[in-house]
Every structure is written in C-alpha cells, then in structure tokens.
N, C-alpha and C positions, 0 to 999 in steps of 0.2 A: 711743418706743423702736422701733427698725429691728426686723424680722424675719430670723429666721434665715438666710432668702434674700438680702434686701437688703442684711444683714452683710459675708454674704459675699462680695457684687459690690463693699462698698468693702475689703473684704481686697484683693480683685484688685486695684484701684488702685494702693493700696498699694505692693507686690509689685509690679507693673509698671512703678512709680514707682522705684522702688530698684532694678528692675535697669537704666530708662534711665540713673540717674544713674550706677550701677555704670558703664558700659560711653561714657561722657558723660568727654572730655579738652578739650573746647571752654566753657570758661571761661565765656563771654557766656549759650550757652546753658544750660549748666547752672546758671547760677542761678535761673533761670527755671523749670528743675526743680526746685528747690531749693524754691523756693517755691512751688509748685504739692503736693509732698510733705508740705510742713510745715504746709500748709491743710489738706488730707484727716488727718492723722495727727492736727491739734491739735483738728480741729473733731468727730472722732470717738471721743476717748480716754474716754467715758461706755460705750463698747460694751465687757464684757470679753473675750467672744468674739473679738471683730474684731483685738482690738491683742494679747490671749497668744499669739493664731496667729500676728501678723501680724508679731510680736517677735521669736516663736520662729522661721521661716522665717529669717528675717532672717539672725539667731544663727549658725543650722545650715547658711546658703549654700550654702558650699563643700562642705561632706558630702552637703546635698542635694544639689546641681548634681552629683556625682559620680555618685551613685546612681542617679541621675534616665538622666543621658546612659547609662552601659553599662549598664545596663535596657531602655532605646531602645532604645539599639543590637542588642543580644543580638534583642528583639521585629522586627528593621529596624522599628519605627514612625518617624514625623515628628509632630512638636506644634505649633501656632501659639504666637505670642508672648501670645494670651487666654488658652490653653489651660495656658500653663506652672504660673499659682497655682496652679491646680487640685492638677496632677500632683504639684507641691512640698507643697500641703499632705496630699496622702495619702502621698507619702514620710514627711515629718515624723511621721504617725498612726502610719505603720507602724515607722519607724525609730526613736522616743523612747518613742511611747505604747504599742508592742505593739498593732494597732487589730486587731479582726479581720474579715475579709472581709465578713459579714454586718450589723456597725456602719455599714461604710464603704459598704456599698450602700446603706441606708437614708439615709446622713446624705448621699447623692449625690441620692437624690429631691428630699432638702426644699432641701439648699443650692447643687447646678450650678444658676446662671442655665438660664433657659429659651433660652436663645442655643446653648448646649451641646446639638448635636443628639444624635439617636440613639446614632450609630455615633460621637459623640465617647464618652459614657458607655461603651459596649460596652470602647472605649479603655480606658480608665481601670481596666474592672473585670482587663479582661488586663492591665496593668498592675501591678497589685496581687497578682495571682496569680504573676505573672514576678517581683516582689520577695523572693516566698517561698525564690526558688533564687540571692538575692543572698549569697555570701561574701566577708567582708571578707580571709581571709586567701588565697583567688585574687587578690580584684582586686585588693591592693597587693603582689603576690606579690614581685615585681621594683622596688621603689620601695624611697627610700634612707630608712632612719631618720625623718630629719625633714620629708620629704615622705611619709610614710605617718603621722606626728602629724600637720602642716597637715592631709589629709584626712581623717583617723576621727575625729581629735577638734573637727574647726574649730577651727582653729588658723591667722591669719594667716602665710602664710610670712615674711613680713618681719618680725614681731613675734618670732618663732623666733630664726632670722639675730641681731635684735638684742640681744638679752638672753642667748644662748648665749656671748654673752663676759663674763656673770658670773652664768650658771646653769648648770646641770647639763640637759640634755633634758628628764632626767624632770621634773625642776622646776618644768622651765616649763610642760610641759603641768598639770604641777598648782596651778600659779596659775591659767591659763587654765581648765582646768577648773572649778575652786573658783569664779571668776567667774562662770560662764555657772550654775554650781546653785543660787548666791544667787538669781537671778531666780523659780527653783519652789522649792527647796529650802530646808531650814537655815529659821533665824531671820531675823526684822528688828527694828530698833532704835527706841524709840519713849522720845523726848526730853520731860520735865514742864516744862510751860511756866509757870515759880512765880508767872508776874504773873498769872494766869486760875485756876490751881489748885496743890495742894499733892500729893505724894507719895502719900498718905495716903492720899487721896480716891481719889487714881485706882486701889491697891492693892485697894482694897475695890471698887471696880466691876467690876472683874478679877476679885475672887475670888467675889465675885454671883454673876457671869456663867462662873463654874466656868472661867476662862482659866488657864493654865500661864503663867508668867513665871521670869525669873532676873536677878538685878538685876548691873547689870552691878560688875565689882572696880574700876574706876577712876575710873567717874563716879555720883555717889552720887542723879543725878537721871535716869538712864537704864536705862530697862528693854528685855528682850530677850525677843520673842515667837517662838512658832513660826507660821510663814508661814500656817500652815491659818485662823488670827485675824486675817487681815490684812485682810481686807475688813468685818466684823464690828468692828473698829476704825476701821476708817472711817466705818462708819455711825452710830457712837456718837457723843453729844455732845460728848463730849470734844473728838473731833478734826474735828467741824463748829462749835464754838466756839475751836477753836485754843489750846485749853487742854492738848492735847498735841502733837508734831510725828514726821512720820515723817521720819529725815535717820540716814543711816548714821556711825559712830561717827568713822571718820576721817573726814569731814567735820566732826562737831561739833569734831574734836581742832584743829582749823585756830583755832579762837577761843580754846578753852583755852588756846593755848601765845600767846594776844596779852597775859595779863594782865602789867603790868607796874608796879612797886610809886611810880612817879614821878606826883607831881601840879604842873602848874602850873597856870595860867587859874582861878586859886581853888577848886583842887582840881579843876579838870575835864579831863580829856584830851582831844583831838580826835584823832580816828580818821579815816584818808583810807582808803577801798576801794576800789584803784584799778579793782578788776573787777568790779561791785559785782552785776551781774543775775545771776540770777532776784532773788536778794535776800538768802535765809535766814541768812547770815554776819552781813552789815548787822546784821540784829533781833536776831540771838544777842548779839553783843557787847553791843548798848543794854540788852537785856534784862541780860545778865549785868554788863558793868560801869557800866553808867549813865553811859558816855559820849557825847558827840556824835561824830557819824559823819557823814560829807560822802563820798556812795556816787557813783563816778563810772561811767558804762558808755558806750559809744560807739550802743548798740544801742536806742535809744526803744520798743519794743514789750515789751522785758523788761526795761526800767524801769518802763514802767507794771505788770508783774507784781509788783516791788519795791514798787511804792506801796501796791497792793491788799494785798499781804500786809503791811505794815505795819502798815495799818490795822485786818488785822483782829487781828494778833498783838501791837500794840502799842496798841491799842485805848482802856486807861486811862491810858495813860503818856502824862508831858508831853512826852517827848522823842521823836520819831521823825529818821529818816537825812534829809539835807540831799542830794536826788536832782539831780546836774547830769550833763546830757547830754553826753558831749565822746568826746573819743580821748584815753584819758590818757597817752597819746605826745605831745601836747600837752595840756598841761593849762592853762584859763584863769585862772591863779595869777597872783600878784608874785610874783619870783624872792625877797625877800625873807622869805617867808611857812614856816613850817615846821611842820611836825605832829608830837604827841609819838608818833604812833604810825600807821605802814603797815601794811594787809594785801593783799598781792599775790598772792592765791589766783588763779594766773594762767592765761592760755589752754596750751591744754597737747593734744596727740595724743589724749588720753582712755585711752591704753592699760591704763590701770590702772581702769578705768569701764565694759567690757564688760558687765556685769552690769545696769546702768542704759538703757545707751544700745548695741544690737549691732553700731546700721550702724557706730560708730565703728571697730567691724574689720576693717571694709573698704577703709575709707580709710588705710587705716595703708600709709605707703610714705616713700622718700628725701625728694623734693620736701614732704610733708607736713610731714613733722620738722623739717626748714629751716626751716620758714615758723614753725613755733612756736615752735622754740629761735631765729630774729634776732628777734621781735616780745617772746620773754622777756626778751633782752638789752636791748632798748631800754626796760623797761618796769622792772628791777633798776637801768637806770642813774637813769632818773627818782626812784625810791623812795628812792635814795641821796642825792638834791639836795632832796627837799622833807621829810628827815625831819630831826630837833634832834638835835644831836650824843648824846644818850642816850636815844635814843626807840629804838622797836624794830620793827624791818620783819620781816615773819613773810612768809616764802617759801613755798608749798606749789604743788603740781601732784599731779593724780590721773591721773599717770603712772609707768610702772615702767620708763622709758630711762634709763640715767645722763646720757645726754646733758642732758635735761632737768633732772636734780636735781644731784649732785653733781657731775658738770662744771660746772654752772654756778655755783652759788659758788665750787669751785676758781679759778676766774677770775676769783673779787674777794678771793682771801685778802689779798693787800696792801692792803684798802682796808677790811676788817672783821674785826670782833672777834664773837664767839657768847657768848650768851647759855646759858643751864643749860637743858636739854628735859628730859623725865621718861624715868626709868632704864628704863622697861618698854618703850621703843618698840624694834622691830627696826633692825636696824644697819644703816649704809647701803653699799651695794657698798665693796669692796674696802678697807672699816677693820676690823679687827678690834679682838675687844672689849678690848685694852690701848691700842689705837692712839683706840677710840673714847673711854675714863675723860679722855682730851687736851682731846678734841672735842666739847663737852655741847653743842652749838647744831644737831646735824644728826641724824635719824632717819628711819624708815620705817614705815609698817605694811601689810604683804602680804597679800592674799587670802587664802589657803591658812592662813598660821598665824594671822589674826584673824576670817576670818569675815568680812570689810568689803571695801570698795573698796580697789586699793592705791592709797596715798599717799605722796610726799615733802614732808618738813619742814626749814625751816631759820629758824632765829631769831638776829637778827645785830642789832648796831648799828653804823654808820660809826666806823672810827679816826678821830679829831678829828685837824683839819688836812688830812683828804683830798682831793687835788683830785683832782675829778671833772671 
C-alpha cells in the first residue's frame, strides 16, 4: 500500500491526465491519453484516498477551475501545470468539505511531494486564506441563469442547453445534483445473487453486523444500504465470493424488462448482447432466466472482465455467456440466423451516469452526441434483422437526451410494435400519462425521483413483414 505521500503524486497524475485530455481536439493524440489515463486510474483503484479525491476533483472541474482562477487572480499569483492538483484539491477541501486552515497545513506536510518548494507551500497556505473572502453571489453577480447553475453547481453547459427543452432549470440542476450526491451520499443498491446464497442469509449478516437496510418495493431480491456500509460490504464475504453484487437498480431494471414468456430450441431462449462488456447484464440474465446468451463486445480487454466475472459469479452453473469478439455493426452471423431475444444496452453520452463515471461531463458536447445517436442507429437497425419475429429487443441507454431515447424509437414506429413495461417506471419526455396507458413498451427512471442512475427503456418486437 502507497503512502500518503505517494498517493498523492498519482492523484497528480491523474488530474493532469484529465486536464491534458480536457483541453486534447487532436484525435491521434488523444488516445494515446486515453490510454496512458486509463493505466494510472485502472492500475490504482485499490487506493481510496487517491481515486474519492481524484473523482471528486473531476466531478467539481468547472466549480473548481472557477474558484481557483478569481482566487488567482484577486492574489495576482501564477501556478504551474504541477502545481494545479494541488491547488484544485484544497479548493475541493475547502469548497465541499469545509477543511479548516490548520487540517490543511498539516495534510500539506505529509502529502505536497517534496518537488513543492518552499515558497510553493507558502502559495497554497495564502491561497486558502484568500478562499475565505470567496462569494459566490459577487462572483456570478452578472451571469445569466444558467451559466451561474453550469458554475456553482457543475453542471455541463451543454447538458443544460439540452434537456432545458424538456425540463424546467431547476430540474435540471436537480437531477445533476442528485447525481453527483449518489457518489458520497444517500444509499447503494446491493443485488442477492440466488446461485451462491439466499435472501435470508444475507439479512442475518446484516442484522449481526447491526447494518441498516430497506428492501427495496419492486425487486424482492435487492436491498438498499446507506453508503457509510459500503466499504464494510465489500470486505465481507458475501461480496468476495460474489454471492452478492453491487449494480444500481436501473441498471439491474435493463434484464428484468428482457423476460419474455416464449420458448423455442426446447425450451431454451438464446440471448444476443450486442454490447455485452464489462459483462454484469450477460450473468444477470443466465443467472435469472437460464438462458444462453452469446455476449458480443468489439473491446478484447473488457471482455476478458466479462469472462472473469463469469466465472467467478457463475461459478456452479453449467451455463456461462458464449464471448465473441467483433463490432456488432458487423456481426459474424448467417443472415439466416435469428435470436429469440436482443439486449441492446447500448453506447450512449453517459449523461445520465455522472454519479459513476464524472469525467463523462466533460465530454458531453454536439460532435459527442452525433457520434452516439449514428452508432445507436446502426446497432437498432441490426437488432431488428437478427431478432424472430416475436422475440424481444430491449433498448436501454444511461442517458437522459431524448435524442438518445425516445427520438430514437420514434424513428422506427412503422417498423415496431411494444411490448407491456411496469406501470411504476417514470414517463418518458413529452407523453403524458393518458398518452403513455397507449404506449406500455417505453419508460424512464430519473435520478432525482429514484435515487439511481437515469435510464431510458424501450421494449419492442419487429411488425412481421418489416423490411429492413
């Protein structure tokens, strides 16, 4: 285990890894970032020090970056491109955690690298003293509405823009909100994995171990902790034998809505996943319907994640996912060949996934969205051509653009018919709920009023006779 010192030189990394990509339009090179970032973050995620700061920074960019510069500025100082973590993570201490002056001197002894001279530290402590006389309602004195949310609250301005044509302002900031306090705050969601243990069992270790729980009203095998047990659950056996799973609710709701009451192949269904890495969809479904699943990803590296967690969550089970390497834009099928069942949990902007993943808020822009909504288009078209005329293709994105969700099947209503979803899911942009009793195949679930990631859902099968 790193040292508190050492921690924090790969926080720097980090952090100076994500602002080169931040500020990185050159394509070739930035993968190259890309991958240089995803080494340090993947190879260090055992530190929790290293990756709660290095998240939260992330998270708070824009707020920090704000506070940071007229801070500066007010001081005239100047910072190096080394120096910036630093200064971002005492923003952060002082602007989230309330940090006080004398925390933050101390924790500057043990954690400024030794590279940080003197008169840098000196820096930092006037620094923190000048944040005492920051106002937010000076410094956005003159900014409009929604460029004084993008700033106080981190809030992408583009993520704003796009959803302000079917939210309210405030709305939005409280989905965004609600997001980013999943990460500290509130509960998480811990799923019984019935092939390794029973409900039961795991109630009683919980209540051993004097844990708070609430089970949840709609799935009768998931339970909801408060975050303070979240590490204390990881170290239990349960979820070192994968006998439990930590996975947020809408995401497990993505396989619930695959069951579907049709059997051929002698009772067996085959399952195509066209997006199938990290994997946890895959095993859900074998786990819950016992069928064969042929998990396709274009990505070799989180396939082999896919395989390890199979193994170890499907562990006594005959059946495991059937892993093929490909682009399922091309998929290496016979055009003959059809599956009684698709899941198209597909690539998607993440905008509804801040809470998991922060840097995705920074990439949120036009050119992004493009690129996800023509790679969704080509990937509904394929689901359409290799599924049996009564099979059922389950659409989802952990996005909250209509672009992504209900635009997009809008643009195959001539070609499908929906399937029934469950009455408690949130209604999707612009149906209301006489319009939506029509429409049982499409729903949502929002941040803000579940507590989860938000999600879009659609469950459909092809009108027979469609040509595609």
């Amino acid at each position: 285990m790193a040292n508190k010192k050492d921690t924090f030189e790969l926080l720097s990394k980090i952090v100076v890894n994500f602002l080169d990509r931040l500020g990185q339009h050159d394509k070739s090179n930035k993968s190259e970032i890309d991958r240089e970032y995803h080494h340090i973050y993947n190879n260090n995620i055992d530190y929790p020090f290293l990756m709660h700061y290095a998240k939260e920074i992330i998270r708070y960019w824009n707020k920090l970056n704000y506070v940071l510069k007229k801070t500066l500025r007010s001081l005239n100082l100047k910072i190096d491109k080394k120096e910036m973590p630093l200064f971002l993570y005492i923003t952060y201490r002082w602007s989230e955690e309330n940090a006080k002056q004398s925390h933050l001197a101390k924790e500057l002894e043990i954690i400024a690298p030794h590279k940080y001279s003197k008169y840098s530290q000196n820096k930092m402590l006037l620094y923190y003293q000048q944040l005492q006389t920051f106002s937010w309602d000076i410094a956005l004195k003159n900014k409009q509405l929604q460029e004084k949310f993008s700033i106080q609250y981190a809030i992408p301005s583009f993520f704003i823009q796009k959803l302000s044509r079917v939210m309210q302002i405030d709305e939005i900031k409280e989905q965004a909100v609600s997001m980013d306090n999943q990460a500290v705050k509130g509960s998480f969601s811990v799923r019984i994995n019935a092939h390794n243990t029973t409900l039961g069992e795991f109630i009683s270790y919980l209540v051993k171990k004097k844990i708070r729980y609430t089970k949840d009203e709609n799935f009768q095998y998931v339970l909801h902790l408060n975050r303070e047990y979240k590490s204390q659950i990881i170290d239990s056996e349960f979820y070192r034998e994968a006998r439990v799973v930590l996975q947020d609710k809408a995401s497990m709701l993505v396989v619930e809505l695959l069951e579907n009451d049709r059997n051929d192949n002698d009772g067996i269904n085959i399952l195509a996943d066209l997006c199938a890495a990290p994997g946890m969809k895959s095993i859900l479904s074998i786990e819950k319907y016992k069928n064969r699943c042929i998990a396709f990803d274009k990505v070799w590296n989180r396939l082999l994640d896919l395989k390890h967690l199979g193994e170890k969550h499907l562990k006594d089970s005959a059946i495991h996912p059937l892993i093929i390497n490909c682009d399922s834009t091309q998929l290496p099928i016979r055009n003959l060949y059809k599956f009684d069942n698709i899941l198209l949990d597909a690539p998607c902007t993440g905008s509804g996934n801040f809470s998991a993943n922060p840097e995705l808020k920074w990439r949120q822009g036009a050119s992004f969205l493009k690129e996800n909504i023509l790679l969704q288009q080509k990937l509904l078209r394929i689901a359409l051509k290799i599924v049996k005329d009564d099979g059922v293709i389950l659409y989802s994105v952990c996005s909250l653009y209509p672009e992504e969700g209900e635009m997009q099947i809008q643009s195959l209503n001539d070609k499908i018919e929906f399937y029934r979803i469950p009455s408690w899911l949130d209604s999707p942009y612009g149906i209301n709920q006489e319009e939506n009793e029509k429409i049982k195949g499409i729903g949502r679930m929002f941040p803000k009023q579940n507590g989860t990631n938000g999600f879009f859902y659609a469950k459909f099968r092809k009108k027979k006779m469609t040509e595609l």
